[in-house]
C-alpha positions as CSV (number, residue, x, y, z in Angstrom):
1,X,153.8,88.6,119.4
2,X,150.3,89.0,117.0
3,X,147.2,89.5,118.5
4,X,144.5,87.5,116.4
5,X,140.7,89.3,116.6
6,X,137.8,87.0,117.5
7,X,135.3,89.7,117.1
8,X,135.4,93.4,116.1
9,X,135.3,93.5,120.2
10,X,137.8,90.6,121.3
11,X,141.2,89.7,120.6
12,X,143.4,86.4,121.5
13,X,147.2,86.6,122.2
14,X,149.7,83.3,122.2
15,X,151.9,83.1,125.2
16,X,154.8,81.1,125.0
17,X,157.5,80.6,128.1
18,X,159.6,83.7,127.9
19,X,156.9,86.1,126.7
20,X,155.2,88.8,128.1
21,X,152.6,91.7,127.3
22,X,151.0,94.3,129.3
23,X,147.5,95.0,129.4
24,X,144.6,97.3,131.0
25,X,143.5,95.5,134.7
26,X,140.7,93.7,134.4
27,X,141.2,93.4,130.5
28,X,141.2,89.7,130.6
29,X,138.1,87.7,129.5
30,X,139.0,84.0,129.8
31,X,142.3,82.0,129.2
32,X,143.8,78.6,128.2
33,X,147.1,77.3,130.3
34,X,149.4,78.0,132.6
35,X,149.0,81.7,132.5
36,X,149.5,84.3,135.2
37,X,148.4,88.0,135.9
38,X,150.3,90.5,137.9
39,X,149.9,94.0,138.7
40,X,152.8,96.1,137.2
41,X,153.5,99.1,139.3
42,X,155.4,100.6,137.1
43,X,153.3,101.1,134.0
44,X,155.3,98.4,131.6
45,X,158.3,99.2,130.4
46,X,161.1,102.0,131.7
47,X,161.3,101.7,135.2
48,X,160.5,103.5,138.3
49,X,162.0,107.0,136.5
50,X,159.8,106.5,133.5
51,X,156.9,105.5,135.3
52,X,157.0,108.8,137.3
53,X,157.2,110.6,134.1
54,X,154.0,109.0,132.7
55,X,152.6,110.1,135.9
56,X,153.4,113.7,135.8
57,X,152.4,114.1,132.3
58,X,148.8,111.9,133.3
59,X,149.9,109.5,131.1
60,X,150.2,106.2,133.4
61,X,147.1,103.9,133.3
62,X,147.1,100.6,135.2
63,X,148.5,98.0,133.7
64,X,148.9,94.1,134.3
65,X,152.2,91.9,133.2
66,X,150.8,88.7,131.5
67,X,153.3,86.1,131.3
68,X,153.2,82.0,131.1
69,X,152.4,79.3,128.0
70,X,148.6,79.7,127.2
71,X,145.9,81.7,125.1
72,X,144.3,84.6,126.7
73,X,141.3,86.7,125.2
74,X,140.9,90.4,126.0
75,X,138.4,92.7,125.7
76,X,137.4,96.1,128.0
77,X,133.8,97.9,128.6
78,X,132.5,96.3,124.6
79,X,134.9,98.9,122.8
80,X,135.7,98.3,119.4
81,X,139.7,96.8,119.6
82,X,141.7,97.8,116.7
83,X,145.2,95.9,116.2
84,X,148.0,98.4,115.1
85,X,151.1,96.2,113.8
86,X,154.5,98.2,114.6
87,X,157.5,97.2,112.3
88,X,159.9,99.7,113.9
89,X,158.3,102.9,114.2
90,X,156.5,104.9,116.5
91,X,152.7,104.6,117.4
92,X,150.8,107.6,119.3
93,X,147.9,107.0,121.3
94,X,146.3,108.0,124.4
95,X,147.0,105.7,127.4
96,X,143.6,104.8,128.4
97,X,143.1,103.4,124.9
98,X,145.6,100.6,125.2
99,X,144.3,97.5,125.8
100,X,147.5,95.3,125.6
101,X,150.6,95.2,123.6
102,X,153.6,93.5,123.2
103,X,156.2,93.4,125.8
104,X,159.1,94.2,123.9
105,X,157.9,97.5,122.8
106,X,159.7,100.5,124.3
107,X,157.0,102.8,126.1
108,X,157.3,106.5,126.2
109,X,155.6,110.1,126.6
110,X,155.5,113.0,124.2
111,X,154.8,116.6,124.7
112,X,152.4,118.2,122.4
113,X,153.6,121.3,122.5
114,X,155.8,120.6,120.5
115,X,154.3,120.4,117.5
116,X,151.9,122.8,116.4
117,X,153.5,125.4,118.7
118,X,151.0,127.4,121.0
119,X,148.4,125.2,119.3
120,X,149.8,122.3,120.4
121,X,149.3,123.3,123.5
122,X,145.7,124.4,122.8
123,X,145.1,120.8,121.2
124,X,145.2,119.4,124.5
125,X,142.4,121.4,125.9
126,X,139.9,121.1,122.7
127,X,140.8,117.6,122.4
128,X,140.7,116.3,126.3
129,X,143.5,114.3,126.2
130,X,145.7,116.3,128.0
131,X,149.1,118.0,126.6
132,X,150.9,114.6,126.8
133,X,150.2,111.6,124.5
134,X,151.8,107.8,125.2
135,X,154.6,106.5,122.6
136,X,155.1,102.5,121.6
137,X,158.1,102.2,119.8
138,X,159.4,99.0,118.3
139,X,158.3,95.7,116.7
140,X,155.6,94.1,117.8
141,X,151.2,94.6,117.9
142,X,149.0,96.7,119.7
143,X,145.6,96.5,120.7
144,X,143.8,100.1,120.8
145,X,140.4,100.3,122.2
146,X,137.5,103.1,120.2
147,X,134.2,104.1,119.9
148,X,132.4,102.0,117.1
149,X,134.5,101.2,114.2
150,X,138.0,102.0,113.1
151,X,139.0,103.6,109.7
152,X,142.7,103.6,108.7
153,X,143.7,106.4,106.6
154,X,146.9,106.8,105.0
155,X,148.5,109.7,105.2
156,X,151.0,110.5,102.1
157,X,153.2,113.7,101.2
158,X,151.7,116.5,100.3
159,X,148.1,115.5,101.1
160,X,147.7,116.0,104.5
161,X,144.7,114.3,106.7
162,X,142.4,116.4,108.8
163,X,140.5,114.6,111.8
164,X,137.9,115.9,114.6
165,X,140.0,115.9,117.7
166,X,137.0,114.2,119.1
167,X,137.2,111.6,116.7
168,X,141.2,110.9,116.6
169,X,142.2,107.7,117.9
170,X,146.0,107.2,117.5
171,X,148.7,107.4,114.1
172,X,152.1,106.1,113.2
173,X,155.2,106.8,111.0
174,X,156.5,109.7,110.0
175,X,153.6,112.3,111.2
176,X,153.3,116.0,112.1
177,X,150.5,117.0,113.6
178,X,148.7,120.5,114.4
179,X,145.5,122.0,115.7
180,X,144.1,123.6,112.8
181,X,141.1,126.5,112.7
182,X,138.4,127.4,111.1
183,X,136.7,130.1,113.7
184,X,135.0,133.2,112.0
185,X,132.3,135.5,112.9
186,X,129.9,133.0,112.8
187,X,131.4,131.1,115.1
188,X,131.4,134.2,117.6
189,X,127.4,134.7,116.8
190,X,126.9,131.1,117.2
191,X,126.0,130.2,113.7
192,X,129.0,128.0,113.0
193,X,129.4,124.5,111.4
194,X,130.4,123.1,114.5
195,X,133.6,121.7,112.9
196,X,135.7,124.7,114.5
197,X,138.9,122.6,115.2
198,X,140.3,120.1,113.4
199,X,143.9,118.2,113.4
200,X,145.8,118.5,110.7
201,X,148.3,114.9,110.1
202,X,150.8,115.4,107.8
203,X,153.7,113.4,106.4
204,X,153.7,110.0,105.6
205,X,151.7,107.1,107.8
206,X,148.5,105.7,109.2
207,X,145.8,107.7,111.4
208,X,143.0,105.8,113.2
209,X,139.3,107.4,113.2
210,X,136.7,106.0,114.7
211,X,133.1,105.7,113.9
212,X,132.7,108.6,116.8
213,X,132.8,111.5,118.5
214,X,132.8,110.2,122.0
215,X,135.7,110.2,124.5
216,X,136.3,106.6,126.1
């Protein structure tokens, strides 16, 4: 299923009998058809035992099944919506950025911690997002909500990409990622850049960064 943007703050998804997507409550803005929109208890996809685990690691938002033959437009609190195509891998991203994506993907958690070592665990602290980050795995689109606009950047071998924590939205493919810093004296005396921290993608893939520093 594709998601086709109206506006840099709207997007429409195509049902057809036999489809179905998931997205935030109270994401949907209007609709064409025979559509319908039900609460899913159990975060998407993975069952009870997977919803639990999205729930111990703070990684379970609510979420609505959307299902039936019609056109239905999305959009959440005027964020800027940027659609993430997955052709078999991996995408990262916070859960309360997800505005909807495709049923078929396989949902999941990640720790961290474990990349990046004890800094990965220190990311989650300087970056607010908590020492758990939500996993979409498969073919299909995602809509990711940001601050302002969304810049891609491409990450390639040996040319690593560093992003505010502040500022990182979500990546895919083949990534590492660490907390990287920068703290000297300065810093201590309070005569720093103010770019202490930053995260450090490496490998080969896409990171989103948007137009801000501000948590949703």
């Amino acid at each position: 299923m594709a998601f086709r943007e109206i506006n840099s703050k709207m997007i429409e998804a195509r049902l057809v009998p036999g489809q179905r997507l998931f997205s935030q409550r109270g994401a949907m803005l209007a609709y064409r058809g025979d559509v319908t929109f039900t609460p899913n208890l159990t975060g998407g996809q993975g069952g009870v035992m997977s919803m639990i685990g999205r729930r111990v690691a703070g990684e379970a938002t609510p979420l609505m099944t959307v299902e039936g033959d019609g056109t239905v437009m999305f959009g959440h609190g005027g964020h800027h919506i940027q659609v993430v195509e997955l052709a078999g891998d991996t995408l990262y991203v916070e859960a309360d950025r997800l505005l909807a994506f495709d049923g078929t993907l396989e949902q999941g958690t990640m720790f961290l911690g474990s990349q990046g070592g004890v800094m990965g665990l220190v990311r989650g602290q300087v970056t607010g997002q908590g020492l758990f980050t939500t996993t979409l795995r498969g073919h299909g689109s995602v809509a990711v909500m940001a601050h302002g606009g969304v810049i891609e950047l491409p990450i390639t071998p040996g040319r690593p990409v560093h992003v505010d924590p502040q500022a990182y939205v979500a990546h895919h493919g083949d990534v590492r990622n660490k907390l990287s810093t920068a703290l000297g004296w300065r810093d201590m005396v309070g005569r720093g850049s103010g770019e202490a921290f930053q995260l450090e993608l490496s490998g080969s893939g896409v990171v989103y960064v948007q137009a801000s520093e501000e948590k949703l």
